[in-house]
C-alpha positions in Angstrom: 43.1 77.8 148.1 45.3 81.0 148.0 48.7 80.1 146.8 48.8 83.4 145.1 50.9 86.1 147.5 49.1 89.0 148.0 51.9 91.5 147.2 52.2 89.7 143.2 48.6 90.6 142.7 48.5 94.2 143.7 51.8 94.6 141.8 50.2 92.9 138.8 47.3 94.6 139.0 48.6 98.0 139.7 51.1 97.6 136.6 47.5 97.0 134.7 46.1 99.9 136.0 49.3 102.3 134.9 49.6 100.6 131.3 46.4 100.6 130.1 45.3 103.7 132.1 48.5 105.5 130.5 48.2 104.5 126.9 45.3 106.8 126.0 47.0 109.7 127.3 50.2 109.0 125.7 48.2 109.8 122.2 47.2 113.1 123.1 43.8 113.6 122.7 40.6 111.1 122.2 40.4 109.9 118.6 36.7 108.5 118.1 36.6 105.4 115.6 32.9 105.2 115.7 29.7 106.3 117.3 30.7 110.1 117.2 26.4 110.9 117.7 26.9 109.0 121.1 30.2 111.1 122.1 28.1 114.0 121.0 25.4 113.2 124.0 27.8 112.0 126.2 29.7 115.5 125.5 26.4 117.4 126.1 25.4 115.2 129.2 29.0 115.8 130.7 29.3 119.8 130.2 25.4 120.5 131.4 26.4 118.9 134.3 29.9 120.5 134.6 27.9 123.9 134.8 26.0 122.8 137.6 22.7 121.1 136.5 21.2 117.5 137.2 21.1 114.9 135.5 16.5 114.0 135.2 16.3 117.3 137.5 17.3 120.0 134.5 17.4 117.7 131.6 16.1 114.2 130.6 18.1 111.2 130.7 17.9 107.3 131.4 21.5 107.2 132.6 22.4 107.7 136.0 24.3 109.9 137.6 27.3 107.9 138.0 27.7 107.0 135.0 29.0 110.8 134.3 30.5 112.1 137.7 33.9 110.7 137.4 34.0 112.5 134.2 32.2 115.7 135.0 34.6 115.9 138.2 38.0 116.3 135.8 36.1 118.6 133.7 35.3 120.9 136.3 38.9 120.7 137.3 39.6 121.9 134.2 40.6 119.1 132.4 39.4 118.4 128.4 36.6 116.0 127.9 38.7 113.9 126.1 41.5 113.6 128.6 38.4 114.0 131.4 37.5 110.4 129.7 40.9 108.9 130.3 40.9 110.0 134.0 37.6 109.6 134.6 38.2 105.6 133.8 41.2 105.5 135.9 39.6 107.0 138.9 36.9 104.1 138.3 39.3 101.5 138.0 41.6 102.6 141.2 38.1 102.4 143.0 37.3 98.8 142.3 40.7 97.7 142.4 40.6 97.2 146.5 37.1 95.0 146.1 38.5 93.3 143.2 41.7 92.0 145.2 39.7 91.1 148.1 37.2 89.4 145.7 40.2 87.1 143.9 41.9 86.5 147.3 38.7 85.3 148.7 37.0 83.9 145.9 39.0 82.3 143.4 42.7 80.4 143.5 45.6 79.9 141.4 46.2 81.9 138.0 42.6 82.6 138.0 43.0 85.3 140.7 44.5 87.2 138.2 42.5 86.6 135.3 39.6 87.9 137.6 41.6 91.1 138.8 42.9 91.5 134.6 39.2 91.4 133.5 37.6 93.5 136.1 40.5 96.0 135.2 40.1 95.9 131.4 36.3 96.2 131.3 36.8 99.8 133.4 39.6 100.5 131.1 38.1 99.8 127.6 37.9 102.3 124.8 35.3 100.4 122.7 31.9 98.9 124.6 32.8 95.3 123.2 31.5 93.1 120.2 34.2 92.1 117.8 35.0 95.5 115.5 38.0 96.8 115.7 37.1 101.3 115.9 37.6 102.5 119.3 34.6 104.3 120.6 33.5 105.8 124.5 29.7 104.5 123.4 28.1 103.0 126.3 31.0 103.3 128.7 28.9 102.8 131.7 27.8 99.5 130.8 31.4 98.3 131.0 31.6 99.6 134.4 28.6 97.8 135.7 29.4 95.2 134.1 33.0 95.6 136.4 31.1 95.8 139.5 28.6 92.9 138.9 32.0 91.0 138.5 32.7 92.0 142.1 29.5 91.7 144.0 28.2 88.2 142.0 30.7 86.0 143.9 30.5 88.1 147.2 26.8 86.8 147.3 27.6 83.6 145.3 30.6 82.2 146.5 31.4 80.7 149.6 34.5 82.8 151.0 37.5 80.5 151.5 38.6 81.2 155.0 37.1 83.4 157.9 34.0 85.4 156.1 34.0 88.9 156.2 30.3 89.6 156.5 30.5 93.5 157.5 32.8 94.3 154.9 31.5 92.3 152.3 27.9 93.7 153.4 29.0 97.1 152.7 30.8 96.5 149.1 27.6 94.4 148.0 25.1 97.5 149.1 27.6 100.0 147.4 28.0 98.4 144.8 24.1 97.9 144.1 23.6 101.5 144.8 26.4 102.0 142.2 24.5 99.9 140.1 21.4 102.3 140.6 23.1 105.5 139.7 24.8 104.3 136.6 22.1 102.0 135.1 19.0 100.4 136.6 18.7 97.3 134.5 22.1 95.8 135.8 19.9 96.2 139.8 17.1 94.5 138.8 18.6 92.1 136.8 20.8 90.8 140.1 18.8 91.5 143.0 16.9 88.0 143.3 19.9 85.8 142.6 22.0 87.9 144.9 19.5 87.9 147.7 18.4 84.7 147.4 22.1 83.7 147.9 22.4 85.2 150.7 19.6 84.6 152.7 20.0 80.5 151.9 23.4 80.9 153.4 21.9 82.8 156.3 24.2 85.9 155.8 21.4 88.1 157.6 24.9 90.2 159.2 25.9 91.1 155.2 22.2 91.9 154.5 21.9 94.0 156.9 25.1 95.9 156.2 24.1 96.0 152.4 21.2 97.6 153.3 22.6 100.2 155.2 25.5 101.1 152.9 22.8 101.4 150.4 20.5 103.2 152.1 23.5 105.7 152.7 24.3 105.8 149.8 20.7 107.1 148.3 20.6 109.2 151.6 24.0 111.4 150.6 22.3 111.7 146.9 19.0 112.8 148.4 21.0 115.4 150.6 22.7 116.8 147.5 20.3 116.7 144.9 16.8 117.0 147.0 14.3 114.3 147.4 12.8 115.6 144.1 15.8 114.0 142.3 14.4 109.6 142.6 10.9 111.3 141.8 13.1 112.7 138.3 14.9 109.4 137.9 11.9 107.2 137.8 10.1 109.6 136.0 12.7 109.7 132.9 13.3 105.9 133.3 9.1 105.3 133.1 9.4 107.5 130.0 12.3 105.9 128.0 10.4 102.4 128.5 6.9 103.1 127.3 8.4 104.9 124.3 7.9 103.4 121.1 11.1 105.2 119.1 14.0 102.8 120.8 12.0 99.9 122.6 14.8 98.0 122.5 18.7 98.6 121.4 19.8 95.6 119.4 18.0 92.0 118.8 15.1 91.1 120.8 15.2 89.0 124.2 14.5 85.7 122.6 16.8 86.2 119.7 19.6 87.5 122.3 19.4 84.0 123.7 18.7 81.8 120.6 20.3 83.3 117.7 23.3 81.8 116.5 25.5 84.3 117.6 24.7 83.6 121.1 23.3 79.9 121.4 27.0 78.8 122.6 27.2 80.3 125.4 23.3 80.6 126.3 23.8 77.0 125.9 27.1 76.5 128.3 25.4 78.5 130.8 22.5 76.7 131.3 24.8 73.5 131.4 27.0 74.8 133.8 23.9 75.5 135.9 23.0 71.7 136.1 26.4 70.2 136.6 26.7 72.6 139.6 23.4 71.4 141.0 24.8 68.1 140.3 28.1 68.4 141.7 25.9 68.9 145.1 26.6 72.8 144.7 23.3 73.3 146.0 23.1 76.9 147.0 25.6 78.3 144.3 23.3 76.1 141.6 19.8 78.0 142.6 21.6 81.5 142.2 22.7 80.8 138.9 19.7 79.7 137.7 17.9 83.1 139.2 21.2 85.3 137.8 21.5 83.5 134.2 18.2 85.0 133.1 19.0 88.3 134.5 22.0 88.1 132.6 20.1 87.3 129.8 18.1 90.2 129.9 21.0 92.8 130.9 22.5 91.1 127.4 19.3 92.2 125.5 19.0 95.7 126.9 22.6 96.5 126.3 23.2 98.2 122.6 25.2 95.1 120.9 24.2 92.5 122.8 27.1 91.7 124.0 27.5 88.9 126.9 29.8 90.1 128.9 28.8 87.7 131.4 30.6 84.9 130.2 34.1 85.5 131.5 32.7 85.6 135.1 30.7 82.4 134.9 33.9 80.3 133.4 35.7 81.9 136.6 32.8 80.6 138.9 32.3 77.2 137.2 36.4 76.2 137.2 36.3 77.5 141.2 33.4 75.4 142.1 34.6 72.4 140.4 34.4 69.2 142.9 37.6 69.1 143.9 39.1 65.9 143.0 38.1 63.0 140.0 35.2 60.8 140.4 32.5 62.9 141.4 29.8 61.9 138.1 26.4 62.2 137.3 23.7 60.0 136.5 25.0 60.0 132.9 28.4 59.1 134.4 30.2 62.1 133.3 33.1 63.1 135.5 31.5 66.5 136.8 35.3 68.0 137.1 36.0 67.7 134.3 32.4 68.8 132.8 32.4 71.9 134.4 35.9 72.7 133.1 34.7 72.0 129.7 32.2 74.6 130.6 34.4 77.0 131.7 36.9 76.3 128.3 33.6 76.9 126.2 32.6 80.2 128.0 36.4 81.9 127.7 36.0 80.8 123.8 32.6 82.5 123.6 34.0 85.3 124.8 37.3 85.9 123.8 36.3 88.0 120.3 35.2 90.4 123.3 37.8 90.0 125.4 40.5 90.6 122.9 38.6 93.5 121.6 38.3 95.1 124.9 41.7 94.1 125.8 43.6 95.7 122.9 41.1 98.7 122.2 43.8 101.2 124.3 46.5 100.1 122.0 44.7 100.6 119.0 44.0 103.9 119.7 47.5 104.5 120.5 49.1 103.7 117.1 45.6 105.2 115.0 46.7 107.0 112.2 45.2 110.6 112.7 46.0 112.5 110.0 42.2 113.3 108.8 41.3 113.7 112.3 38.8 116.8 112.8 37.6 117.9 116.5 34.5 116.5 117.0 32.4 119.7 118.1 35.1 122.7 116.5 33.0 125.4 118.3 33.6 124.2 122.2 37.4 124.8 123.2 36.6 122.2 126.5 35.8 119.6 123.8 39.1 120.4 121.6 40.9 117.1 122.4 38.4 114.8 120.9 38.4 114.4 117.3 37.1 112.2 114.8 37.8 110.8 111.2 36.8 113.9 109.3 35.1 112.3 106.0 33.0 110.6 108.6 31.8 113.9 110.5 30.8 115.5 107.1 30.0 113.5 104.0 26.2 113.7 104.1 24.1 110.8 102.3 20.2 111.0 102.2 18.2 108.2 101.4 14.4 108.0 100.5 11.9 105.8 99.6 11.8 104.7 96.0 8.3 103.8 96.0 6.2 107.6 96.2 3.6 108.3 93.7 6.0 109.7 90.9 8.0 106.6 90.6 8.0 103.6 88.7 7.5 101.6 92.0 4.4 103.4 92.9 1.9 100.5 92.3 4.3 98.0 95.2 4.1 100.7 97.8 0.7 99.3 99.3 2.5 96.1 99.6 5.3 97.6 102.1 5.2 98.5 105.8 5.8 102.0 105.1 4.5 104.3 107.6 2.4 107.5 106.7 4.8 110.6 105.9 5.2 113.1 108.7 2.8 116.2 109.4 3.1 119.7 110.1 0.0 121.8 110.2 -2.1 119.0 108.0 1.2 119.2 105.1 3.1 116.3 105.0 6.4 116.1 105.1 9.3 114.6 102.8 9.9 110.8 103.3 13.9 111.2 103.2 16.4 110.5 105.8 19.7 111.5 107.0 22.8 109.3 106.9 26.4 110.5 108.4 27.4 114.0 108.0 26.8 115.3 111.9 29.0 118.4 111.8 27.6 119.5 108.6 24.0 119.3 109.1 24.4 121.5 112.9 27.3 123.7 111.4 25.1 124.5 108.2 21.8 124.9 110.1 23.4 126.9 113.4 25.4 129.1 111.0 21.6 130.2 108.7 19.8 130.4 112.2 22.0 133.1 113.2 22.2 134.8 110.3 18.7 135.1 110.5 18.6 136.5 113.9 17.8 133.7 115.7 21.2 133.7 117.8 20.8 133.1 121.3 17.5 131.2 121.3 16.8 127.9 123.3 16.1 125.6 120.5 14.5 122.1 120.5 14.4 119.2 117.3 12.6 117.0 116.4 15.6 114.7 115.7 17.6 112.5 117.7 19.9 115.2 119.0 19.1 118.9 119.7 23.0 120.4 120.0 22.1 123.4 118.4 23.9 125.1 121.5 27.1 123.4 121.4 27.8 124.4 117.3 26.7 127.8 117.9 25.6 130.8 119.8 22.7 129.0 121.0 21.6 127.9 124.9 20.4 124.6 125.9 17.0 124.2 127.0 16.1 123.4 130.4 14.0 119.8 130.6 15.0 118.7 127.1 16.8 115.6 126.4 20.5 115.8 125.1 19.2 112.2 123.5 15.2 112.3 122.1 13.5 109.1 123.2 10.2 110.6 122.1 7.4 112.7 124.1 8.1 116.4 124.2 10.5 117.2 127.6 11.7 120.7 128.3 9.3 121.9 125.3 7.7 124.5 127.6 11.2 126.2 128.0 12.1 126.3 124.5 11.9 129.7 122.0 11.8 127.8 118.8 11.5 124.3 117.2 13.6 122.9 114.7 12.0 120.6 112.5 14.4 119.1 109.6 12.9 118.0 106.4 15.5 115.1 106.4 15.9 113.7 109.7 18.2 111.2 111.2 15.0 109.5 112.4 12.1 110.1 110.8 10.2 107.7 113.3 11.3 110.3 115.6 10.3 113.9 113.9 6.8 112.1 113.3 6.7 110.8 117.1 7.4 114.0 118.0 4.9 116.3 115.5 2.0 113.9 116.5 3.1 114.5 120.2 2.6 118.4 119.6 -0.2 118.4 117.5 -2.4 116.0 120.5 -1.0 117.9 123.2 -3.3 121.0 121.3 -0.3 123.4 120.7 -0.3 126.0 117.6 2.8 125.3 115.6 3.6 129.2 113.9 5.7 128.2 110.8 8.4 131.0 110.7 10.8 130.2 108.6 11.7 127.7 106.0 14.9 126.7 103.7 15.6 123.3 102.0 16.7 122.2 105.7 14.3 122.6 107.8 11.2 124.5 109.3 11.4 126.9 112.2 8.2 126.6 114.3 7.0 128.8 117.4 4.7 126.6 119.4 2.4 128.1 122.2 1.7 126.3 125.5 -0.3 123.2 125.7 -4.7 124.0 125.7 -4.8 120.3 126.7 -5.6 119.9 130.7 
């Protein structure tokens, strides 16, 4: 099975690691194509915890801890956050790069051993989160690195090894990696767990169960010893409140349409197919898995912003492995099931290649980015000075509103829309007009009147997506809050002052969160008011 000498794929993997590890740094600094809002909360998530707060403990967040440390761990070193990226994704690649060897050596043969080392590598690597546009952005990082370490633990639980097993070892990477899988983003751990287990317990591999458990259980026991027991109690308690909000229920297309719509049928299709060949090719065990990890897959796609299978790389790597080995096997329809399941597996790299290429050549894009009207993202912070972004992007402000109000000559259609009913502050309501683009110039303009207005120094909370007051002026984060709103009101008892903008970037958001305050039987004290916004002071909750 292994013709493949060990020494060419650590050689070809290490010369991976140093090329597309090196060619971010060679630029300089991070230049953002895209999603500069996300960078924004991935900057606040990153620098609260670089000054010594948790993550669900000291502000709300749906993103597990790991999905930040290797970052937060060059920041603290003193490191940029832009060149804390870059190392950060290194550091996460040279830690999956020993599992991902032992995976190809044991798992897969041939040329594929390094397409499986090439993709894990790549996916940790990344500067854009996939899809097919071109604009390099960190968005969504983490989900890349799952993604890298569901690579690795699938065919540990999947795959016969070739060769003497390794059940100990293997044991141990499988419950790491799950417990990764915890602390960067649930979904990917629930998504897996029954194919995985049920794997591994219809190959009898009670020895690697075992050991999965305990590495696991370490794992959450060396989090609990650092962070206090009080920290899974914070976890579940931001993860409960991210899915019964009604602001972002889901991040792209719905589950069915992730499956169905055009864009995806292929290789929903393929993988389904590939399911039954397997079963027919007598690859009982291996069959039942993926027909438990396809709709896991499924749903991983549909909670991930994009939608973007990523999964389809690693099933053409497992379908062309378990192929029968030699012509003649067929089915009842006669097809030769060798050469069906590498149709399969031909089908599933060409569903995923606009992915793959984009992933693959996102570091060298960035490289040779023209960066002349680059701006730093947040000009305030000097430990965010090396990332930047297109500067026309970060300020040119468009506001859009409906077309439809009373004083138009669309007035008599409204009643035939879905509109919902404006926004209300103390029984007025508020203008039906939204914020498009223009980041920097909303927080610089509003920071720069609040503190000319003596507000300087306050802890201040929006009603808006983001409430980064603090990082554009002389402001202080606000313990409990959320660096990203998904609705509800955390951290509102430890804030001076609410900001409510008159044109939001989601308005579905301000009015969440007004209604929120107005039930939870607060006084809102208007106290000052420009064309911008409306500064509130809001007493405690009267509500039991």
């Amino acid at each position: 099975m292994n013709r493949v000498r060990p020494i060419n794929l650590w050689l070809f993997s290490l010369c991976l690691l140093v090329l597309f590890g090196a060619a971010p740094l060679l630029k300089g600094a991070f230049y953002l194509g895209k999603h500069e809002g996300d960078t924004m909360h991935l900057a606040e998530l990153v620098l609260r915890m670089a000054s010594g707060e948790w993550p669900h403990l000291d502000f709300m967040t749906p993103i597990g801890i790991l999905a930040l440390a290797p970052v937060v761990l060059f920041v603290k070193a003193g490191a940029g956050l832009g060149h804390a990226i870059f190392y950060g994704q290194i550091l996460v690649a040279a830690t999956l790069l020993p599992p991902a060897i032992h995976v190809a050596r044991s798992r897969f043969h041939g040329v594929w051993q390094y397409v499986f080392c090439a993709s894990v590598l790549v996916l940790c690597l990344a500067l854009v989160h996939g899809e097919a546009h071109k604009a390099v952005s960190i968005s969504m990082h983490y989900n890349r690195w799952a993604w890298a370490i569901a690579y690795i633990i699938v065919p540990l639980a999947i795959m016969e090894p070739a060769g003497a097993g390794h059940e100990r070892l293997e044991g141990i990477l499988i419950g790491l990696g799950m417990a990764a899988l915890v602390l960067i983003k649930v979904t990917y751990f629930v998504a897996l767990s029954p194919a995985l287990l049920v794997a591994l317990l219809a190959r009898r591999r009670l020895r690697a169960i075992l050991w999965a458990l305990i590495a696991g259980l370490a794992a959450a026991l060396v989090v609990t010893l650092l962070a206090g027991p009080q920290f899974w109690l914070a976890y579940l308690g931001d993860l409960l409140a991210v899915a019964g909000s009604d602001i972002r229920q889901q991040p792209g297309e719905s589950l069915g349409d992730t499956i169905t719509l055009p864009l995806y049928a292929g290789g929903s299709i393929t993988a389904l197919a590939g399911v039954i060949l397997l079963r027919q090719a007598g690859r009982a065990v291996e069959g039942m898995a993926l027909l438990l990890l396809v709709p896991g897959l499924f749903y991983i796609t549909y909670q991930n912003f994009g939608n973007d299978p990523q999964w389809l790389y690693l099933l053409a790597l497992i379908f062309v492995t378990l192929r029968p080995g030699a012509m003649g096997v067929t089915n009842g329809l006669g097809w030769d099931l060798r050469r069906a399941l590498t149709r399969a597996a031909i089908l599933c790299l060409a569903f995923g290649l606009p992915t793959a290429i984009n992933l693959a050549f996102s570091p060298w894009r960035h490289l040779a980015m023209d960066t002349k009207d680059f701006v730093p993202l947040l000009p305030g912070m000097p430990a965010t000075a090396d990332v930047l972004a297109f500067g026309p992007r970060l300020y040119t402000v468009n506001r859009t509103s409906p077309y439809d109000g009373s004083d138009t000559p669309f007035a008599s259609y409204r009643s035939r829309t879905e509109r919902p009913d404006p926004a209300m502050l103390n029984g007025q309501a508020l203008p039906e007009c939204q914020l498009e683009g223009g980041t920097n110039a909303w927080f610089e303009t509003v920071t720069a009147d609040l503190a000319a207005a003596g507000y300087g120094g306050s802890h201040l909370i929006g009603t808006d997506l983001f409430s980064a007051y603090w990082m554009f002026g002389d402001f202080k984060p606000v313990r409990g809050a959320a660096p990203w709103t998904y609705g509800g009101l955390p951290g509102i008892d430890n804030a001076d002052y609410v900001v409510v903008p008159l044109c939001p970037m989601s308005t579905k958001l301000r009015a969440g969160m007004l209604k929120a305050l107005t039930e939870s039987g607060r006084s809102l004290t208007e106290l000052r008011r420009t064309e911008l916004y409306v500064l509130l002071a809001v007493s405690k909750s009267t509500n039991p």
